[in-house]
PADRENMAR-367308 format. One record per residue (C-alpha): residue number from 1; x, y, z; residue in one letter. Coordinates in Angstrom, 1 decimal. Last residue first. Example, Ala and Ser with C-alpha at 12.3 -4.5 7.8 and 13.67 -1.06 7.14 Angstrom:
<recs>
(2; (13.7; -1.1; 7.1); S)
(1; (12.3; -4.5; 7.8); A)
</recs>
This chain:
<recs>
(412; (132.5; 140.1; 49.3); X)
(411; (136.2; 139.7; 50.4); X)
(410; (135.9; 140.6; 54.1); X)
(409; (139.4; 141.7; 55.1); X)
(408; (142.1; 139.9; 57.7); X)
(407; (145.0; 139.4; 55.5); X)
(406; (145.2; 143.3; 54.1); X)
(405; (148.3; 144.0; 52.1); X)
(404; (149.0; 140.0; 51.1); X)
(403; (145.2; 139.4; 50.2); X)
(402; (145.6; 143.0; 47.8); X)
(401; (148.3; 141.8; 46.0); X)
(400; (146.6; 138.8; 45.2); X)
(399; (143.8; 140.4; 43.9); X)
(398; (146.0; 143.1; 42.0); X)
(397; (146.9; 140.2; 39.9); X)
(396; (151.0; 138.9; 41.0); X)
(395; (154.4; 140.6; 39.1); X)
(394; (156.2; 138.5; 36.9); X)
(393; (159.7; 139.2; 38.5); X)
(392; (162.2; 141.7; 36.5); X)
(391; (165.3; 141.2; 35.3); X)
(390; (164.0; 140.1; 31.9); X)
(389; (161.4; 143.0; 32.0); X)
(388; (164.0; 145.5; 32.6); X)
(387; (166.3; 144.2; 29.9); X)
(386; (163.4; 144.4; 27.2); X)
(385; (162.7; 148.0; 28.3); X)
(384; (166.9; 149.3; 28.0); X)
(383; (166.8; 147.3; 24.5); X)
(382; (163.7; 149.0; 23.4); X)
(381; (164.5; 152.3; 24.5); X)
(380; (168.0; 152.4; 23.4); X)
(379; (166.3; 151.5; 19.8); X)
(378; (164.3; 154.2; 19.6); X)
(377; (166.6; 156.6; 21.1); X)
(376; (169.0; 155.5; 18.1); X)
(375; (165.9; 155.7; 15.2); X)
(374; (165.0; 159.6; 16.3); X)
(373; (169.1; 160.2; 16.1); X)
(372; (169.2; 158.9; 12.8); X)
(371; (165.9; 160.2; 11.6); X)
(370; (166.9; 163.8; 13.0); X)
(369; (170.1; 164.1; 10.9); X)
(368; (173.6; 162.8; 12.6); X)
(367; (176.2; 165.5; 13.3); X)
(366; (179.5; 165.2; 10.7); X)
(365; (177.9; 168.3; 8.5); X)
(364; (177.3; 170.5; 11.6); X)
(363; (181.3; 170.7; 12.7); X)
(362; (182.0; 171.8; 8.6); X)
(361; (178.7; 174.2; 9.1); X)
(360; (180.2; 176.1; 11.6); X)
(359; (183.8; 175.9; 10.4); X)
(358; (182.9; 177.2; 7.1); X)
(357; (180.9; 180.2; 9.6); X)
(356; (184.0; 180.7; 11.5); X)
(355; (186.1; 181.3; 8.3); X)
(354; (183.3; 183.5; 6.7); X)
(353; (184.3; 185.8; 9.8); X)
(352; (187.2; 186.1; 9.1); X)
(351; (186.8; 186.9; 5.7); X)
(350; (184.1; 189.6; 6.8); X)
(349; (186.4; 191.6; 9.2); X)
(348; (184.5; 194.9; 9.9); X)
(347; (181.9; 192.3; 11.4); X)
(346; (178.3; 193.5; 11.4); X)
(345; (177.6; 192.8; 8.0); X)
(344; (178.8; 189.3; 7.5); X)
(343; (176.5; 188.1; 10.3); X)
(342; (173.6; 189.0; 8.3); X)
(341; (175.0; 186.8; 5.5); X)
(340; (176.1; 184.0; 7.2); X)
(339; (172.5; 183.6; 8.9); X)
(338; (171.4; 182.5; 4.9); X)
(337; (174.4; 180.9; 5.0); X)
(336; (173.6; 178.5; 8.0); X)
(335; (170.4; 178.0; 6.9); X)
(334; (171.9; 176.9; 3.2); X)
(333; (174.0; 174.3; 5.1); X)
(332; (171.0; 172.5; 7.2); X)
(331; (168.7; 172.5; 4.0); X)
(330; (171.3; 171.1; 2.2); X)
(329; (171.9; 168.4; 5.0); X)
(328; (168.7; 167.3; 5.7); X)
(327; (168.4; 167.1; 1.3); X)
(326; (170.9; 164.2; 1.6); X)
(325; (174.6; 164.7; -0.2); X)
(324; (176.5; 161.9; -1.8); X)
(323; (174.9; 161.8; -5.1); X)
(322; (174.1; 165.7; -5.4); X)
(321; (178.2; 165.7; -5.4); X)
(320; (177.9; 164.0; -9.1); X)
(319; (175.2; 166.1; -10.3); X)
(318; (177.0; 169.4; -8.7); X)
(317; (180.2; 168.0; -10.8); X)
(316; (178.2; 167.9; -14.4); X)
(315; (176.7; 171.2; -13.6); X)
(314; (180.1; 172.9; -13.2); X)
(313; (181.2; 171.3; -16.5); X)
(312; (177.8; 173.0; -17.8); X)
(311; (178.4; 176.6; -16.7); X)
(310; (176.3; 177.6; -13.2); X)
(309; (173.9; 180.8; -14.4); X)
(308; (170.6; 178.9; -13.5); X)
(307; (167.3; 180.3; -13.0); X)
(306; (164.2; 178.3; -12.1); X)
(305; (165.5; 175.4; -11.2); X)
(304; (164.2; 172.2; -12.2); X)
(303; (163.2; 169.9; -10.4); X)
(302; (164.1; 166.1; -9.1); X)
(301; (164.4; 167.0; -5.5); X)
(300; (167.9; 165.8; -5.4); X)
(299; (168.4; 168.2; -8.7); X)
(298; (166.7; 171.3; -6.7); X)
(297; (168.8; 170.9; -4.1); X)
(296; (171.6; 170.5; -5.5); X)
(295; (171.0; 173.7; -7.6); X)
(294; (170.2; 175.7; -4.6); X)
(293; (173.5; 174.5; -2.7); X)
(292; (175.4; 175.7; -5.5); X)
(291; (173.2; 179.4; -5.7); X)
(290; (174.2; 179.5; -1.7); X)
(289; (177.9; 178.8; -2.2); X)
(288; (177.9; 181.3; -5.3); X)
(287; (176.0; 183.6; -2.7); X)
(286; (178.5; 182.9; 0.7); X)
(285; (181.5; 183.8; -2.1); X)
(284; (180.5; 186.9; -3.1); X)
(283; (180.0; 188.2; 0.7); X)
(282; (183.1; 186.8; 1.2); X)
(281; (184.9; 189.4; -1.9); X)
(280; (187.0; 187.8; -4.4); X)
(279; (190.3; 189.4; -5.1); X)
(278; (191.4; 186.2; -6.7); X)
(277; (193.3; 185.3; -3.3); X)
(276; (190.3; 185.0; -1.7); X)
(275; (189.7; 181.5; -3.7); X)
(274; (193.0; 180.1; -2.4); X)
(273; (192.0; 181.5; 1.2); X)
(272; (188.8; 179.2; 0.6); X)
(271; (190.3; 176.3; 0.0); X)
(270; (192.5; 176.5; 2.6); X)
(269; (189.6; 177.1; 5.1); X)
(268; (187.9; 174.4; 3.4); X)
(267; (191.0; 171.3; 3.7); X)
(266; (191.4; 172.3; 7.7); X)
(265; (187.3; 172.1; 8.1); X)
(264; (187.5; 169.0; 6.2); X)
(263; (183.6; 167.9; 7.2); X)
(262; (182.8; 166.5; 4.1); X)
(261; (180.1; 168.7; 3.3); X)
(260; (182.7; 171.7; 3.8); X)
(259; (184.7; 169.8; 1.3); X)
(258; (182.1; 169.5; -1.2); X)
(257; (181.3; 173.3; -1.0); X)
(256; (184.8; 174.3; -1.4); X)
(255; (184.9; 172.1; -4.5); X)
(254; (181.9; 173.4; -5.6); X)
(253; (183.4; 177.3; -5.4); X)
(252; (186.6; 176.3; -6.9); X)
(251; (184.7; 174.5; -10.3); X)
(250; (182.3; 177.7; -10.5); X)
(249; (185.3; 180.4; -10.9); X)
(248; (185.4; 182.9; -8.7); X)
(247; (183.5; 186.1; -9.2); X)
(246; (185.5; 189.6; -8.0); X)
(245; (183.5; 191.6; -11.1); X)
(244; (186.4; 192.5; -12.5); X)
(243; (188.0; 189.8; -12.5); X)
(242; (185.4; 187.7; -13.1); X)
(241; (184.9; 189.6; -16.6); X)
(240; (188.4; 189.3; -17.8); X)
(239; (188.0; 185.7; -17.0); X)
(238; (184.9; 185.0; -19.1); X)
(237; (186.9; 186.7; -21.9); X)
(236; (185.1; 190.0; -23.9); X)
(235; (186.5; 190.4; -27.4); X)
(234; (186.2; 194.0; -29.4); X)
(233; (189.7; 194.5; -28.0); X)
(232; (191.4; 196.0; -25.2); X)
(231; (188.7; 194.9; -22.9); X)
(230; (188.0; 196.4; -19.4); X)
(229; (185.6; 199.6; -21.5); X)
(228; (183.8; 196.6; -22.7); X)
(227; (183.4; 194.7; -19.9); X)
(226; (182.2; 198.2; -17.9); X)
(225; (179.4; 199.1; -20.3); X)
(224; (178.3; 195.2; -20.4); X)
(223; (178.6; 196.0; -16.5); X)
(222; (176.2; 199.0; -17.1); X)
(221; (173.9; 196.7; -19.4); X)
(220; (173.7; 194.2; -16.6); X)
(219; (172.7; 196.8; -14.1); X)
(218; (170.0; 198.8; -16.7); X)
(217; (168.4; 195.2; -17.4); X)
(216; (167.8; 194.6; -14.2); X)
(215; (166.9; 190.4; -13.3); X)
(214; (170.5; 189.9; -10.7); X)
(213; (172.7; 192.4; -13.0); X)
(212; (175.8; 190.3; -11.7); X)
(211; (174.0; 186.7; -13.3); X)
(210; (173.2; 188.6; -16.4); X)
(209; (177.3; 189.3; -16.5); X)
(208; (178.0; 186.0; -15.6); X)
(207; (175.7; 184.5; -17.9); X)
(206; (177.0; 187.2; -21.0); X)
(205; (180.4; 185.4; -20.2); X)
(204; (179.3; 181.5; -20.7); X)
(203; (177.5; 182.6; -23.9); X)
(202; (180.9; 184.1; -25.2); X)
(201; (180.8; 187.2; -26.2); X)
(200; (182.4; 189.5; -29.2); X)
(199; (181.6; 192.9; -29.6); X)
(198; (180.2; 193.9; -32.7); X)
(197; (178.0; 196.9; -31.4); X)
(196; (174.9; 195.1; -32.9); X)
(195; (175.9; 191.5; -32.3); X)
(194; (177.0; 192.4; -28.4); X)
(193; (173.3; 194.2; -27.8); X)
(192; (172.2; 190.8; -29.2); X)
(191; (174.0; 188.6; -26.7); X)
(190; (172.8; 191.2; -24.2); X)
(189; (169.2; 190.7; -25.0); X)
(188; (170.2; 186.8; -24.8); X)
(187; (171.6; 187.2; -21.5); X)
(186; (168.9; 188.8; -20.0); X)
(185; (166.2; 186.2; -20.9); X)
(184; (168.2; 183.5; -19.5); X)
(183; (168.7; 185.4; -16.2); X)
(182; (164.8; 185.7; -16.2); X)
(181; (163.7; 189.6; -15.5); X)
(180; (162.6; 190.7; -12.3); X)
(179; (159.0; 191.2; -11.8); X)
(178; (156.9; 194.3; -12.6); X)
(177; (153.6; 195.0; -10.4); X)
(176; (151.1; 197.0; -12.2); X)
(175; (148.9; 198.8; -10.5); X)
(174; (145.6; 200.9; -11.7); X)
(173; (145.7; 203.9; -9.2); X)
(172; (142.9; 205.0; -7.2); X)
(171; (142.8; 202.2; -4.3); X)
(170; (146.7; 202.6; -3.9); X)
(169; (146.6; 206.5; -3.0); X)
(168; (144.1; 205.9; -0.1); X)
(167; (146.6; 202.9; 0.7); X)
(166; (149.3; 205.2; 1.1); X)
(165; (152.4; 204.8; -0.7); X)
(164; (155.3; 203.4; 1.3); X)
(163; (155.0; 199.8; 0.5); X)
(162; (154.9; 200.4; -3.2); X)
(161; (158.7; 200.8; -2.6); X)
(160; (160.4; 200.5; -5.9); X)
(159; (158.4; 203.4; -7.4); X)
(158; (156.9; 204.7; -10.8); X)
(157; (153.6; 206.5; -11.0); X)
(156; (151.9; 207.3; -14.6); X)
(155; (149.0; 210.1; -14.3); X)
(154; (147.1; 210.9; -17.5); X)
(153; (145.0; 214.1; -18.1); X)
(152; (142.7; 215.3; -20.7); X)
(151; (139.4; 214.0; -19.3); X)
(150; (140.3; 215.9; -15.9); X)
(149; (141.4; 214.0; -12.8); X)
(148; (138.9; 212.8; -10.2); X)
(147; (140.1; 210.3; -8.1); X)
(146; (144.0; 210.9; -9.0); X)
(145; (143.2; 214.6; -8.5); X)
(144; (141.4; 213.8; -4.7); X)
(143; (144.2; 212.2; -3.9); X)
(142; (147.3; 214.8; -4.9); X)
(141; (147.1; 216.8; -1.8); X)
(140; (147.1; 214.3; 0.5); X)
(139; (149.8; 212.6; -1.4); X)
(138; (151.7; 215.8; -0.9); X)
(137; (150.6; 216.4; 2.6); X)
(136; (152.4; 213.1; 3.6); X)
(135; (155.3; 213.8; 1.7); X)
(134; (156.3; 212.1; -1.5); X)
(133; (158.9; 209.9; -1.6); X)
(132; (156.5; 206.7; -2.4); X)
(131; (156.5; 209.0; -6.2); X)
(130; (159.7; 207.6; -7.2); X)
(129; (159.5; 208.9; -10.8); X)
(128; (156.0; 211.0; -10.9); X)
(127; (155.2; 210.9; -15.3); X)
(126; (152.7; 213.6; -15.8); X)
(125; (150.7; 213.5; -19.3); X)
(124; (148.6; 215.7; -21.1); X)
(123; (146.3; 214.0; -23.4); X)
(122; (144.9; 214.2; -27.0); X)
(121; (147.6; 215.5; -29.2); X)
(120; (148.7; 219.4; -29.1); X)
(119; (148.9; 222.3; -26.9); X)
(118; (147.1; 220.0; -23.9); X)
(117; (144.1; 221.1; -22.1); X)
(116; (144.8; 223.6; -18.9); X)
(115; (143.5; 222.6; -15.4); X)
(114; (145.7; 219.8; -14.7); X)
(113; (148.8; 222.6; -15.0); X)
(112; (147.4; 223.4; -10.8); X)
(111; (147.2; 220.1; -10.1); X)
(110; (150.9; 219.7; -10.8); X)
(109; (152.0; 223.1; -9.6); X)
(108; (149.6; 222.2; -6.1); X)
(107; (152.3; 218.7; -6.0); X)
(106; (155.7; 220.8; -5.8); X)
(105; (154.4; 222.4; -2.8); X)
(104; (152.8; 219.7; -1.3); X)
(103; (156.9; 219.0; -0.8); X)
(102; (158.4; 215.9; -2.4); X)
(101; (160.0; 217.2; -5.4); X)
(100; (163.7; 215.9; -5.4); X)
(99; (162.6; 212.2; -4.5); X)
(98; (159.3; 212.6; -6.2); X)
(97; (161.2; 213.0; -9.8); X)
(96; (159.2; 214.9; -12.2); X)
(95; (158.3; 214.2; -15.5); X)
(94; (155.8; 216.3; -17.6); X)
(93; (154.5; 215.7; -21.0); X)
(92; (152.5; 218.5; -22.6); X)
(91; (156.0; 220.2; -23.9); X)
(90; (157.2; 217.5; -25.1); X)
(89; (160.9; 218.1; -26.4); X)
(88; (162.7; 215.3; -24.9); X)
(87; (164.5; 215.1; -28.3); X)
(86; (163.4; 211.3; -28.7); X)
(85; (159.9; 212.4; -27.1); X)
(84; (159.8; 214.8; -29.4); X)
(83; (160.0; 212.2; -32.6); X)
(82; (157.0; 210.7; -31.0); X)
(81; (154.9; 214.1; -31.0); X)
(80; (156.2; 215.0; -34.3); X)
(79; (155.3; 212.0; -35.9); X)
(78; (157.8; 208.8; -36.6); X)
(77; (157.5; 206.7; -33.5); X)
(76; (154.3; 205.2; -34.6); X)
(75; (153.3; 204.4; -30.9); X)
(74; (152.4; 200.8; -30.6); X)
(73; (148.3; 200.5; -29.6); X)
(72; (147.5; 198.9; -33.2); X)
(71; (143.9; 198.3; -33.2); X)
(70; (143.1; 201.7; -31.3); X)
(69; (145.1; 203.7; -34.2); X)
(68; (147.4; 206.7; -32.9); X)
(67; (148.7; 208.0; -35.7); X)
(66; (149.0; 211.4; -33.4); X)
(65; (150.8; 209.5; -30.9); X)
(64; (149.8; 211.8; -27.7); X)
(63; (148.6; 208.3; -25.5); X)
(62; (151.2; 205.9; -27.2); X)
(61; (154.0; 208.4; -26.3); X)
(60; (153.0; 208.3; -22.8); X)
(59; (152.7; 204.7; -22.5); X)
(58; (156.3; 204.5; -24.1); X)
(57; (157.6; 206.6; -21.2); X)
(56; (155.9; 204.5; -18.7); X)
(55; (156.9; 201.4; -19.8); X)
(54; (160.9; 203.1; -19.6); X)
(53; (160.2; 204.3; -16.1); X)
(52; (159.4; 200.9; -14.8); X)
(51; (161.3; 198.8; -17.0); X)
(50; (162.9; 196.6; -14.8); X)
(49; (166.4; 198.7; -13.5); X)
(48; (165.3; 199.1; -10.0); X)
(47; (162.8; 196.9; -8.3); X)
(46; (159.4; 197.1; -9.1); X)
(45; (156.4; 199.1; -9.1); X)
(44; (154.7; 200.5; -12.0); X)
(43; (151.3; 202.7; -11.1); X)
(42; (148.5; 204.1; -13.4); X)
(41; (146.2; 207.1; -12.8); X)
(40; (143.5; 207.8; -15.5); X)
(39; (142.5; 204.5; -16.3); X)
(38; (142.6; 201.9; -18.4); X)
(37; (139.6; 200.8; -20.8); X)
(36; (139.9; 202.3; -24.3); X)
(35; (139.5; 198.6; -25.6); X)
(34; (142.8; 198.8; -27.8); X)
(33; (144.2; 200.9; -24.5); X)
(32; (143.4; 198.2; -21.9); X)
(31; (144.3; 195.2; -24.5); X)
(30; (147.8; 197.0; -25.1); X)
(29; (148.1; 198.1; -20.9); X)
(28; (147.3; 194.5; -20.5); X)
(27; (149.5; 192.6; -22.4); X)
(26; (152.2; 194.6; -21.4); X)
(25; (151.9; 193.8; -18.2); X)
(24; (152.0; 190.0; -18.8); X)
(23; (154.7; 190.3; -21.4); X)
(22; (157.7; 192.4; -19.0); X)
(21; (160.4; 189.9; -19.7); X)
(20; (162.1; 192.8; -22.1); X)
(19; (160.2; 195.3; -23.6); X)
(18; (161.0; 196.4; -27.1); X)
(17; (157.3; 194.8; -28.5); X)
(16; (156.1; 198.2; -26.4); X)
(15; (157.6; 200.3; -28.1); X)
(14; (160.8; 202.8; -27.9); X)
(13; (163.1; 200.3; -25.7); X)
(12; (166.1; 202.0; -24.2); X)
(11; (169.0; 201.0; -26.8); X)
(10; (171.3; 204.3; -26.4); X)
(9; (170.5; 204.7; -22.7); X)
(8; (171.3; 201.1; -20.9); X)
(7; (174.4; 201.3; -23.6); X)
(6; (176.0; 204.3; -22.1); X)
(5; (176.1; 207.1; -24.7); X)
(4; (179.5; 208.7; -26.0); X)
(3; (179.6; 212.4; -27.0); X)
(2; (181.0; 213.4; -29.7); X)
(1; (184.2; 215.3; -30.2); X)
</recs>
């Protein structure tokens, strides 16, 4: 019986031209390395499921490629040392994970194998997976190696928490900063993951599931994993995949939206118990409210977004509420469910408490904005100073004044 590989593992990129929405840093390790100009020590920080650990893989097989050719920085991926990375049989390559090896301990082994040349190739390599869970000692131990390393040796870092490394540690490394992945970009990767396995996709449904992954490839693939596995054919439905991701559809979430913009707190809350029904979660439904109230934004603002996973029917109605909806009271609702969230967490009742925020911003959305209430004052003001003065006497020069206070002074 073989055995079955997840997606995220069976189409890990091999090269560099395999990354996906990674071009700027791999622009500069290709240039660095066709100019034989990047360092010893090099970091890739990120959040999970960019690339991190899969750049730093290729990088390590471009180094020991033994066709390596300094015009052409792509590993050849057909020489012994490339075809042992596909076996993980590199002996000269080294990866550790900091989060199971975090004692100075684990570190003196590293320095320690710095000291011997590689068996084969040119370098040998150490690859430090979540390295910001090293101890204190540990990076102490490892700083004056990253300063100084032999000629032989390469150090690639990977971590989500850049934050916890120590500046000392920072100053030595050449850092690369990897961003999520564009929605849009994700989606077509998995529309082509879908061609090669022959599953059929809609455009709509790879969206949703690029939209779940939120810019990581290895998420979205999973749920690609999981919409297949949910499917009892090669066809994947748009509402086989909100059910099991708990996603509403777009058209119930707007029309919640425009209600609670309209003030119907009695209309919302039903609304939004329909939508609950569906087995969606309130946490899921504050962010579709929150990526709605983005989009309107951005359309009464006259930009364009810079990722959008709403289908085009549901665009149509988000143009046509944008109409009756000022920017004030956008910026006054997505507040509101920004402070939603955090107040989500420390209820053990979230639906309930999604209720109170609905009725929150319904009771906010029938308050005046600030130029209404500035231009009311305003014209209190006037009316209530134009009625005194009517009322009022013309009042006499101070001289005269004066004459009546004191009768018998010396005017000089």
């Amino acid at each position: 019986m073989s055995v079955y590989i997840p997606l995220a593992t069976k189409y890990r990129p091999q090269k560099f031209a395999d990354v996906i929405g990674q071009d700027i840093a791999v622009r500069i390790i290709t240039h660095g390395m066709q100019k034989n100009r990047l360092g010893a020590a090099l970091l890739f920080s990120g959040t999970h499921g960019v690339g991190k650990t899969t750049v730093a893989r290729i990088l390590a097989k471009a180094f020991r490629c033994e066709e390596y050719d300094r015009s052409d920085p792509e590993p050849c991926c057909r020489c012994a040392s490339c075809l042992g990375f596909a076996s993980d049989n590199q002996t000269d390559v080294v990866e550790t994970d900091a989060a199971s090896n975090t004692s100075v301990d684990d570190v003196r082994e590293i320095i320690e194998s710095c000291q011997y040349r590689p068996i084969s190739g040119r370098y040998r390599v150490f690859i430090i997976d979540e390295v910001h869970m090293l101890s204190k000692s540990a990076f102490n131990a490892l700083l004056k190696t990253l300063e100084e390393p032999p000629p032989h040796v390469k150090f690639l870092l990977a971590t989500t928490e850049t934050h916890k490394i120590p500046e000392t540690i920072l100053s030595r490394v050449l850092r690369f900063d990897l961003k999520r992945v564009d929605l849009g970009l994700v989606a077509q990767y998995l529309s082509s993951i879908c061609n090669q396995e022959h599953i059929s996709a809609g455009a709509e449904t790879l969206s949703l599931i690029a939209s779940a992954g939120d810019g990581s490839i290895r998420d979205s693939l999973s749920i690609l994993d999981q919409a297949i596995n949910m499917s009892a054919n090669s066809e994947l439905t748009i509402q086989n995949v909100r059910d099991m991701l708990g996603v509403s559809d777009d058209a119930d979430i707007i029309d919640l939206l425009r209600l609670i913009l309209n003030g119907s707190l009695k209309d919302s809350i039903a609304q939004y118990r329909r939508i609950l029904e569906s087995n969606i979660s309130a946490p899921m439904v504050v962010r579709r409210l929150m990526d709605c109230v983005y989009i309107l934004t951005c359309s009464k603002a006259n930009v364009e977004p810079q990722e959008s996973m709403i289908s085009e029917n549901a665009l149509q109605k988000l143009e046509k509420l944008s109409q009756i909806v000022s920017l004030p009271a956008l910026s006054l609702v997505w507040q509101m469910l920004l402070k939603g969230i955090e107040e989500l967490k420390l209820c053990d009742h979230p639906e309930v408490v999604l209720e109170m925020i609905l009725a929150r911003i319904s009771y906010a959305s029938e308050l005046p904005d600030l130029h209404e209430i500035i231009a009311a004052f305003s014209g209190t003001s006037e009316k209530s100073s134009s009625k005194k003065l009517a009322n009022e006497k013309p009042s006499n020069s101070l001289f005269d004044e004066a004459k009546e206070m004191f009768p018998n002074a010396t005017v000089y």
